[in-house]
Backbone bond lengths (Angstrom), bond angles and torsions (degrees), N, CA, C in turn:
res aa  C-N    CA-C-N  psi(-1)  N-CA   C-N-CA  omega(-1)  CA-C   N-CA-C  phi
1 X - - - 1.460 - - 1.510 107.94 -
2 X 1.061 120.22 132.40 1.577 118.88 -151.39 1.921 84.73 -97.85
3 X 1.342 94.33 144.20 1.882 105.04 179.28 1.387 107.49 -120.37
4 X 1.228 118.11 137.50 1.600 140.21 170.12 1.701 129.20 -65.59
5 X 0.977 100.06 72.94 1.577 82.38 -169.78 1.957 97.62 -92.77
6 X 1.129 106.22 -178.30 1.306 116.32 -126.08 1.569 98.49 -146.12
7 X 1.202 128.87 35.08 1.736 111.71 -162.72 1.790 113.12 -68.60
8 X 1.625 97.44 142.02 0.983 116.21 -178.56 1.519 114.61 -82.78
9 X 1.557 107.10 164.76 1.385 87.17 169.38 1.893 124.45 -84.41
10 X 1.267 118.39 179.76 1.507 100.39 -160.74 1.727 85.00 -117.63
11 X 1.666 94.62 109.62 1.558 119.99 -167.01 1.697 97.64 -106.00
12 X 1.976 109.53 -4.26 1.757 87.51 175.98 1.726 107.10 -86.82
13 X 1.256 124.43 -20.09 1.507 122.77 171.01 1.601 117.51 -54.76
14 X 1.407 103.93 -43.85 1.779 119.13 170.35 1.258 108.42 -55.99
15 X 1.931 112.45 -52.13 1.794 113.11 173.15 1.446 104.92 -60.06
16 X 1.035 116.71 -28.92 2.010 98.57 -168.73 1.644 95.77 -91.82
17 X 0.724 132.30 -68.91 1.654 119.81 150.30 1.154 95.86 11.10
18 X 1.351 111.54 -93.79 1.714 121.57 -152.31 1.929 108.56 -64.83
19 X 1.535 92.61 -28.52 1.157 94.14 179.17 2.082 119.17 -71.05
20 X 1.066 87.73 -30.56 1.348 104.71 169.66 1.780 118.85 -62.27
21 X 1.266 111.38 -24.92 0.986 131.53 174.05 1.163 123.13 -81.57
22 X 1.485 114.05 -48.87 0.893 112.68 165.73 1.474 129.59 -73.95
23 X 1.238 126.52 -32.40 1.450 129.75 155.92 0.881 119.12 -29.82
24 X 1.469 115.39 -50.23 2.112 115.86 -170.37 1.329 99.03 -72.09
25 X 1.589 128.81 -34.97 1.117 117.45 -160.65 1.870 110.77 -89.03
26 X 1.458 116.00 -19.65 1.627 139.98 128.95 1.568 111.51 3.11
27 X 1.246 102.20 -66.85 1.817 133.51 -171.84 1.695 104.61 -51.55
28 X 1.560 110.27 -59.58 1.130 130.96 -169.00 1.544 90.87 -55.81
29 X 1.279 159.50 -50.07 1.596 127.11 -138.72 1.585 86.15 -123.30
30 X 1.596 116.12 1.13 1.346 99.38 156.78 1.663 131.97 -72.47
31 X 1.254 81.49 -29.22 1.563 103.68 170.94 0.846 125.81 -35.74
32 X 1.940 89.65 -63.05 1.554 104.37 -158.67 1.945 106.05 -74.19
33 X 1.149 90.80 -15.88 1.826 101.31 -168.47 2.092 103.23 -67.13
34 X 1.248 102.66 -35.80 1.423 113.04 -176.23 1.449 102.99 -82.85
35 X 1.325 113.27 -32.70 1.868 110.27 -172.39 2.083 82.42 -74.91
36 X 1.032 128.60 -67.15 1.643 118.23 169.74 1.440 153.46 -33.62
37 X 1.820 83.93 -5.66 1.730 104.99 -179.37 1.304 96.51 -96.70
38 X 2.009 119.82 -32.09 1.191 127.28 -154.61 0.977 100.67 -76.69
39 X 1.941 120.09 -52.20 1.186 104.00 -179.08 1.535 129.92 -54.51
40 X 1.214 125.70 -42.97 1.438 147.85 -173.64 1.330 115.74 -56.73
41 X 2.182 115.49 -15.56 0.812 106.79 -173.13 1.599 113.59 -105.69
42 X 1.693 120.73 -8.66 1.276 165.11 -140.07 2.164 83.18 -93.47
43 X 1.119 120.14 -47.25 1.231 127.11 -176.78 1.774 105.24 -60.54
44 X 1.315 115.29 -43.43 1.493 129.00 -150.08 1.742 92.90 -100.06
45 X 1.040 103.55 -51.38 1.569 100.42 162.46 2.050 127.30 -49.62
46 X 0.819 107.72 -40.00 1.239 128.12 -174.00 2.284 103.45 -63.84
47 X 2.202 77.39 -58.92 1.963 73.96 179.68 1.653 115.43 -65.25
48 X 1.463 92.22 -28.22 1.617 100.97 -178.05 1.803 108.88 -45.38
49 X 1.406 100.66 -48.86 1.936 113.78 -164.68 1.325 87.68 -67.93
50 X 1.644 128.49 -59.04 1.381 115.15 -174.67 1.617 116.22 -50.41
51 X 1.369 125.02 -73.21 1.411 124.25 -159.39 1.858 102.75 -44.60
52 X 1.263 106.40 -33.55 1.916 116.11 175.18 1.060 96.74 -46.02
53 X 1.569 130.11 -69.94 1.433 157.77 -168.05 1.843 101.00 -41.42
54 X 1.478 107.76 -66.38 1.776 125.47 -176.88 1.522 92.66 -50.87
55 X 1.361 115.71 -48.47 1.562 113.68 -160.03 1.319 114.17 -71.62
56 X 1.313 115.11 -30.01 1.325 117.45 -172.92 1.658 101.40 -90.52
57 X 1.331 141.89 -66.21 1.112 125.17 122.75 2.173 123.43 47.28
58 X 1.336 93.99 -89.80 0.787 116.25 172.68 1.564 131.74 -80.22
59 X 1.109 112.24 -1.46 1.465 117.59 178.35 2.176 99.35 -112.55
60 X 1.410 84.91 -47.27 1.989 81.18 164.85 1.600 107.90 -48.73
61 X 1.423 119.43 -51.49 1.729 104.98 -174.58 1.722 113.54 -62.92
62 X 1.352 104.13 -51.76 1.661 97.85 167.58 1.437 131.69 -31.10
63 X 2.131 97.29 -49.62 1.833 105.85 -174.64 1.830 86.85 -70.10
64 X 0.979 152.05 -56.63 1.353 154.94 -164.91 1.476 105.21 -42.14
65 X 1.422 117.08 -64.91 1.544 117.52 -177.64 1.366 96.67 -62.39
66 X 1.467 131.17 -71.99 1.615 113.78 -179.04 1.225 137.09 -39.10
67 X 1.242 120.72 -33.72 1.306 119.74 160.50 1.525 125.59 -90.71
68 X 1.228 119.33 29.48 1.571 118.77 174.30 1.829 90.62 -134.82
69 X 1.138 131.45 24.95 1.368 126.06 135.76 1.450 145.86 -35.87
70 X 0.879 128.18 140.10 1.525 120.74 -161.35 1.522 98.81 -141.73
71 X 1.684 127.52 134.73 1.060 115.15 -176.46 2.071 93.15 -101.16
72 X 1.626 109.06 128.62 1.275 130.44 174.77 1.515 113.06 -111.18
73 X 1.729 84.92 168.55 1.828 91.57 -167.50 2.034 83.75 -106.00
74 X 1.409 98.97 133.37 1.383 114.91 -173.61 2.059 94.99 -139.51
75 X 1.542 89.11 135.34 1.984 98.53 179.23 1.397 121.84 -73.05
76 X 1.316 104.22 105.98 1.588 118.01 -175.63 1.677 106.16 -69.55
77 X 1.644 105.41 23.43 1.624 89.74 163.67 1.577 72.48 176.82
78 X 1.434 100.81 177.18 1.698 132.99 174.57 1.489 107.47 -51.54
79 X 1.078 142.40 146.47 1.829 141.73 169.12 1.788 87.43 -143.12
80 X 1.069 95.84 161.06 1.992 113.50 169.05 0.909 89.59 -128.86
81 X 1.888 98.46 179.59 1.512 118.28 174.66 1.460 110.03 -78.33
82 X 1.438 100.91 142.45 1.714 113.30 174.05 1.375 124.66 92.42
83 X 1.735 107.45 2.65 1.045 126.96 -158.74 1.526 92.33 -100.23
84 X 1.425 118.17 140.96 1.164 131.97 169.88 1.334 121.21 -79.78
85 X 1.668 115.12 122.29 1.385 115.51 -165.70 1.502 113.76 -70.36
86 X 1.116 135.49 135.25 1.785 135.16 164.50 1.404 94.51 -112.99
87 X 1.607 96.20 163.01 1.687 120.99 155.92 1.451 110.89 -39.14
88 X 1.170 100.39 -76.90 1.458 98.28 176.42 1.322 124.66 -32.96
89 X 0.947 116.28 -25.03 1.709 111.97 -173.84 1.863 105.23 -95.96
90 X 1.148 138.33 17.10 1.043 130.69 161.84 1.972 106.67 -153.81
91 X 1.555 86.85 155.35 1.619 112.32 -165.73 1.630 82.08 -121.68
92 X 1.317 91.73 162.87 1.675 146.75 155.24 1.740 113.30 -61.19
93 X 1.580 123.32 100.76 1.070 128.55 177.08 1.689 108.63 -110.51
94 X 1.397 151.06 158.24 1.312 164.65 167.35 1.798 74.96 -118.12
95 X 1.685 93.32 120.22 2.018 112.60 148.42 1.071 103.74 -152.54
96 X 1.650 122.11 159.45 1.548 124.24 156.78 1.215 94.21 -85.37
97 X 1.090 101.03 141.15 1.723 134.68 174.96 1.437 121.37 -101.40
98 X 1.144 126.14 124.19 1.501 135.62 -163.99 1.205 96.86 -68.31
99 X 1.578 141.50 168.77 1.651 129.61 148.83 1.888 101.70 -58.28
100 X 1.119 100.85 154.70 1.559 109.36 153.96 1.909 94.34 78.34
101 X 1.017 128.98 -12.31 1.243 126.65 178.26 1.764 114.44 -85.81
102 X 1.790 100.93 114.15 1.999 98.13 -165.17 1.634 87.15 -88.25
103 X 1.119 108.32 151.18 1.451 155.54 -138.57 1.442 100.37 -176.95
104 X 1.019 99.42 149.77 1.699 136.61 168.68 1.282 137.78 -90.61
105 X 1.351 135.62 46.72 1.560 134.62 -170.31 1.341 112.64 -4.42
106 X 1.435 132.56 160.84 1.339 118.08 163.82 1.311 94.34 -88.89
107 X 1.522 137.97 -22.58 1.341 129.67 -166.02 1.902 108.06 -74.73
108 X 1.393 121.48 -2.27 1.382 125.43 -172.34 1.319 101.37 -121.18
109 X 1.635 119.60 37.61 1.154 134.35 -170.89 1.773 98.94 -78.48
110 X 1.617 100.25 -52.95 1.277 97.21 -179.48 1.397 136.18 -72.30
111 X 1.946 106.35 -1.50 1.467 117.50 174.26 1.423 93.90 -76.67
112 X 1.216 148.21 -45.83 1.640 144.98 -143.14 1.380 92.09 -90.13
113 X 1.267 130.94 -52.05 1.739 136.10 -176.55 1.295 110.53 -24.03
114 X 1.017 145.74 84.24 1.905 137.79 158.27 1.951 75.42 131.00
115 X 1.262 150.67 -23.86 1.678 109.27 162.80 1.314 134.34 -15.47
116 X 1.094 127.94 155.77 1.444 128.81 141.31 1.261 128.40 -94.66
117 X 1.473 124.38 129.61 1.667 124.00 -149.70 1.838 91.93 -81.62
118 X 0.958 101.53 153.54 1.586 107.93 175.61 1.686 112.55 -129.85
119 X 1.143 91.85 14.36 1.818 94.82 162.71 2.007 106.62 -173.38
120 X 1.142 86.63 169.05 1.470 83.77 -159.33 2.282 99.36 -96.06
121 X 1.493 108.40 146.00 1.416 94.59 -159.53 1.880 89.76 -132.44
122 X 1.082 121.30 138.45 1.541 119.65 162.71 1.562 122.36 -47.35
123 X 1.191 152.39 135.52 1.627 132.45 134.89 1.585 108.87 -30.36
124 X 1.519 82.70 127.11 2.015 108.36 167.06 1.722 101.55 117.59
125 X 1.794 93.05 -23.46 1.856 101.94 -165.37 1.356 113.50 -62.47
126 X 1.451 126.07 135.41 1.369 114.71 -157.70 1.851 92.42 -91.24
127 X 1.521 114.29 130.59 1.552 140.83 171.46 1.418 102.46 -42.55
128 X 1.669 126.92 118.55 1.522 120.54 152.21 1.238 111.07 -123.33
129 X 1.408 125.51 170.44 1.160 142.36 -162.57 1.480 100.94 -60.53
130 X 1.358 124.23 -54.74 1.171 140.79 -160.29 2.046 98.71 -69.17
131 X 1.089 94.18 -15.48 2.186 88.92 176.84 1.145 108.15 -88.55
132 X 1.786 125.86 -22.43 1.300 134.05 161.71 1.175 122.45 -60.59
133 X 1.471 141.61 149.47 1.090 130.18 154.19 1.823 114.25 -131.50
134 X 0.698 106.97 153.75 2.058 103.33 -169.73 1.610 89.08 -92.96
135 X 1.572 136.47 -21.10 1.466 131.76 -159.59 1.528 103.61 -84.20
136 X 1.167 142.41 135.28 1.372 146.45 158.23 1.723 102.07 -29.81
137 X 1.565 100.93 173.43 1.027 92.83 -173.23 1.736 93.93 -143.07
138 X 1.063 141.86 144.97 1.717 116.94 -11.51 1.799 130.97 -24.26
139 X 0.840 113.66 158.34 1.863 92.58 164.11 1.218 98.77 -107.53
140 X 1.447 113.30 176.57 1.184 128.77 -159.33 1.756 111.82 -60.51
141 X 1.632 120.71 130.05 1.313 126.79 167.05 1.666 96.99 97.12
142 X 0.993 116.43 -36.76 1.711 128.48 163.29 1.393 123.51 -42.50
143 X 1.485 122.21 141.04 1.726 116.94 173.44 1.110 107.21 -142.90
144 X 1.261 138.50 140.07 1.723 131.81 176.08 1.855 95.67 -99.90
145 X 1.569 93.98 144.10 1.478 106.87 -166.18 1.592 93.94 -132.01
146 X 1.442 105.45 134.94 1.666 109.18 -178.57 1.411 106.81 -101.73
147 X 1.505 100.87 116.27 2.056 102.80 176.36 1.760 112.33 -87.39
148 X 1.076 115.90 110.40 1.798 108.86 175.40 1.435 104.06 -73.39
149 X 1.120 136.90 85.72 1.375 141.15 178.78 1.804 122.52 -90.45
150 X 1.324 113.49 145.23 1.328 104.50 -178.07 1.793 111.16 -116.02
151 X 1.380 126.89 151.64 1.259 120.71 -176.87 1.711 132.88 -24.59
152 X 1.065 136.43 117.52 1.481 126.58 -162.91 1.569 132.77 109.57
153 X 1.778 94.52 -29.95 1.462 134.27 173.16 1.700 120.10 -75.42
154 X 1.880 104.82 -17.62 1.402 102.20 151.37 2.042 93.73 -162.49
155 X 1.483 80.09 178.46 1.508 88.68 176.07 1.512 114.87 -81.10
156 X 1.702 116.54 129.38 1.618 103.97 176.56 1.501 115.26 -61.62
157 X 1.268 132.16 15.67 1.503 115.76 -165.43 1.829 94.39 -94.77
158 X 1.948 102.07 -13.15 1.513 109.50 175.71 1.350 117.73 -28.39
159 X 1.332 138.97 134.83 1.500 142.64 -170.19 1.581 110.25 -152.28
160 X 1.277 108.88 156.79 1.359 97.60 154.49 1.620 126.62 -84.48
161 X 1.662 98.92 154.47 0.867 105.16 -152.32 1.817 131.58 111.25
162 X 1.264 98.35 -54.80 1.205 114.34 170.84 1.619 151.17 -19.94
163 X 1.378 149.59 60.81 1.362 125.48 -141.43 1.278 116.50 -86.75
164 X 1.255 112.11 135.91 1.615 116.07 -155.04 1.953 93.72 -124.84
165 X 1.452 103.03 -171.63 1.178 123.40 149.07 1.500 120.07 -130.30
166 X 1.573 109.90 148.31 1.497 95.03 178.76 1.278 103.88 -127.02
167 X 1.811 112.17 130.78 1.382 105.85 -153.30 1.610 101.06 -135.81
168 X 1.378 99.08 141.88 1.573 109.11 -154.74 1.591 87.23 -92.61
169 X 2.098 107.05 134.32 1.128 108.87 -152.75 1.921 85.87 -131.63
170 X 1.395 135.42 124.58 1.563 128.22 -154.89 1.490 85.75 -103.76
171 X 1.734 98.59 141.28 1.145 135.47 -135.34 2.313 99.30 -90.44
172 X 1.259 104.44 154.38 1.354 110.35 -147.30 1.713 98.91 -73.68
173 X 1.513 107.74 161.04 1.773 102.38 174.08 1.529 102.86 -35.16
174 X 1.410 113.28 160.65 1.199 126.60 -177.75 1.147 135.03 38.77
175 X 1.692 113.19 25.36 1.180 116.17 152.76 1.521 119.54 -106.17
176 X 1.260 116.14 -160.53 1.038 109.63 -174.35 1.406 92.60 -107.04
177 X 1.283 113.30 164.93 2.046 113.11 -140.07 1.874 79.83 -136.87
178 X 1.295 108.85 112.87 1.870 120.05 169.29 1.435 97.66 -77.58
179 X 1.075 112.72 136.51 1.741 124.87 143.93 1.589 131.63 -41.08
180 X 1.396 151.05 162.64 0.967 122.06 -155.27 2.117 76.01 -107.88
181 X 1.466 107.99 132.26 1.457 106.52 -147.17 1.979 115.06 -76.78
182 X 1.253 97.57 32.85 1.959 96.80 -170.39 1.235 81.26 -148.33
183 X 1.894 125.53 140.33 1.077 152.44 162.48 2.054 111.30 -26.92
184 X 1.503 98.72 -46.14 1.646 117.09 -175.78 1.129 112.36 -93.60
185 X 1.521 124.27 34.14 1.396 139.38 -156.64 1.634 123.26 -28.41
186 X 1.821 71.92 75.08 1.614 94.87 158.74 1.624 117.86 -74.19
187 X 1.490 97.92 132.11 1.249 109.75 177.09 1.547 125.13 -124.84
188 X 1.654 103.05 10.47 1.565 102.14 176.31 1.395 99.13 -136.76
189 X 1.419 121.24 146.87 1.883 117.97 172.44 1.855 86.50 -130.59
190 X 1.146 93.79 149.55 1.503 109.76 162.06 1.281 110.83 -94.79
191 X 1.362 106.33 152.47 1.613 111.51 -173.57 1.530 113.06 -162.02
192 X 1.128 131.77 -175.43 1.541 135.32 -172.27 1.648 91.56 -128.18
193 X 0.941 100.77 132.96 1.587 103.56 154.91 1.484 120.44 -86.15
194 X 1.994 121.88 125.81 1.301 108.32 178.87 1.608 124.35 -96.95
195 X 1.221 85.45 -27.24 1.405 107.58 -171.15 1.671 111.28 -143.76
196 X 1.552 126.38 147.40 1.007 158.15 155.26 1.606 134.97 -110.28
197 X 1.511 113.92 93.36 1.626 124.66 176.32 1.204 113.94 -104.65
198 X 1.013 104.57 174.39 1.611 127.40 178.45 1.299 129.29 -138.24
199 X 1.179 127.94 53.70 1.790 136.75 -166.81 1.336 95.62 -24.85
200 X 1.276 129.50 137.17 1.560 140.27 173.66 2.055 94.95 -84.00
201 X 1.423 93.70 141.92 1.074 119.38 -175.10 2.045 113.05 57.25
202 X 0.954 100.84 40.72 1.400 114.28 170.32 1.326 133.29 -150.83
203 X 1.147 129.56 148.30 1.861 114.14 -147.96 1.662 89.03 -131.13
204 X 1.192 104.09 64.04 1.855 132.08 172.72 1.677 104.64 -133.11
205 X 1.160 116.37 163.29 1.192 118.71 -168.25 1.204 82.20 -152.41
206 X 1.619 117.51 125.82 1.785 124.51 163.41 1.471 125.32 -97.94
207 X 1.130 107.13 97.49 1.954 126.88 -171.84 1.429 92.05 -86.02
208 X 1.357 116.92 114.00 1.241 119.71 174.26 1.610 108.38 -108.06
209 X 1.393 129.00 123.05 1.064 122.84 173.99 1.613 130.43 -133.73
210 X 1.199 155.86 145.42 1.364 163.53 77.66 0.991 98.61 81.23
211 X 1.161 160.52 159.29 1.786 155.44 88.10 1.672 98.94 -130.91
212 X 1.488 102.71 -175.52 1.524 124.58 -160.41 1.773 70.01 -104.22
213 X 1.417 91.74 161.08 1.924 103.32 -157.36 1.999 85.83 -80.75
214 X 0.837 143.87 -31.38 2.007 134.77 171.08 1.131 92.04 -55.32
215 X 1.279 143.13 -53.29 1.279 132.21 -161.10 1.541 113.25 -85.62
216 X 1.476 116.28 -15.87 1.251 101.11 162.62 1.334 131.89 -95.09
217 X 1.434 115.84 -16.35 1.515 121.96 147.95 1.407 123.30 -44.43
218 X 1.477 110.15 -64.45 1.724 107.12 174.06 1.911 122.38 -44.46
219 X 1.366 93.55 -36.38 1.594 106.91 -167.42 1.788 100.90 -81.83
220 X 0.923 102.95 -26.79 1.795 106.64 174.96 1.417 113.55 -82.04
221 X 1.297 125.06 -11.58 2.124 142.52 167.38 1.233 100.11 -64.46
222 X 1.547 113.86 -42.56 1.213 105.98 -171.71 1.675 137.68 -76.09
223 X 1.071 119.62 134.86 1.783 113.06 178.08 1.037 133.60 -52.08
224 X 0.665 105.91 133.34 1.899 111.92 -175.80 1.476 94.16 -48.82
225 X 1.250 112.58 140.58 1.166 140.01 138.31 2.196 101.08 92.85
226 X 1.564 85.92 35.78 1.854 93.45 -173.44 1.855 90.67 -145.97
227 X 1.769 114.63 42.05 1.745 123.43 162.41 1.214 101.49 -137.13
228 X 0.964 126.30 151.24 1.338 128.48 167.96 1.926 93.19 -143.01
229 X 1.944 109.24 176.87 0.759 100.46 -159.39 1.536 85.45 -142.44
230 X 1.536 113.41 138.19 1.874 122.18 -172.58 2.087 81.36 -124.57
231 X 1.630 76.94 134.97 1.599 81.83 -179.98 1.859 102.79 -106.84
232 X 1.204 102.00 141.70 1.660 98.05 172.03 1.745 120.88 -153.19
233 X 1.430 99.36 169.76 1.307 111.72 -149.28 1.528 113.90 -28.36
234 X 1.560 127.00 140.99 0.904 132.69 177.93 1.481 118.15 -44.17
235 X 1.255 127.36 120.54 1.611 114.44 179.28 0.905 116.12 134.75
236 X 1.933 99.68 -35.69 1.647 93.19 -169.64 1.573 132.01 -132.13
């Protein structure tokens, strides 16, 4: 029985053809997919070089301050004014030091030793030339005057250091009543407070303070317990 066959045309050479075609053209959006990673990655690279850049940056200013240290003489406790400097009263500090900023060598430790302080400084406070003074103390035209004062007679926040007034206050009925003690009846002197005691077993408090030497004569006429002391703004 005779059979029909039928040939087709041969459409897999045309597919590989096409397929071939299509492959190369395949290529193209791979491309483009890698040229799109590159760009995208061009951003991340960039912060990467900077933050390197900040870091390094930032570790040069650190080595800079550490190595422009200076070892200084800084007060290993509290000192006031008038107070005579000792060893003991100052330590060994490492700081960078600004230009133009006075400081204290530790090697001029032994010039400051036996000063007299001329202002009063916290412990930790770094020592300058200018808190020293080479002049005795009072300084010149100056007198320290001792007030025996009783509670009420000044404010406890009194310190050394302090600038006060000391003001002649006339004395209660039945006492005996002082004059106001200078011809031009002055009745107030300004003064510094240097020192603050407390005699054990006595309910006086000794405010020792500063004046120009007239004012500490007049203020020493006066009777105990007819000064009192108004403290005011630093400075003045």
């Amino acid at each position: 029985m005779p059979t029909n066959i039928t040939t087709q045309p041969d459409t897999g050479r045309s597919s590989t053809s096409g397929g071939g075609s299509w492959t190369t053209d395949g290529k193209k959006p791979a491309s483009r997919l890698r040229g799109t990673k590159r760009r995208r990655s061009i951003p991340h690279l960039l912060l990467g070089a900077l933050l390197v850049l900040a870091c390094a940056a930032a570790f040069a200013v650190v080595s800079l301050n550490s190595g422009n240290r200076e070892p200084v003489l800084a007060l290993a406790r509290p000192v006031a004014v008038g107070q005579v400097l000792t060893a003991q009263d100052l330590k060994q500090v490492n700081v960078a030091v600004e230009p133009g900023v006075s400081v204290v060598d530790v090697n001029q430790a032994a010039s400051v030793v036996g000063k007299t302080m001329s202002t009063n400084l916290p412990a930790g406070a770094l020592l300058t030339l200018d808190a020293v003074s080479g002049a005795g103390f009072p300084a010149a035209g100056q007198a320290i005057a001792a007030l025996s004062l009783k509670a009420g007679q000044f404010p406890p926040e009194v310190s050394p250091g302090t600038h006060v007034s000391v003001v002649f206050v006339p004395g209660q009925a039945g006492t005996a009543l002082a004059s106001p003690p200078t011809s031009d009846s002055t009745t107030v002197w300004p003064a510094m407070v240097t020192s603050v005691t407390s005699p054990p077993n006595q309910q006086i408090t000794v405010v020792s303070v500063q004046v120009s030497q007239a004012a500490a004569r007049q203020v020493a006429a006066v009777p105990v317990g007819q000064l009192s002391i108004v403290m005011l703004p630093g400075g003045q």
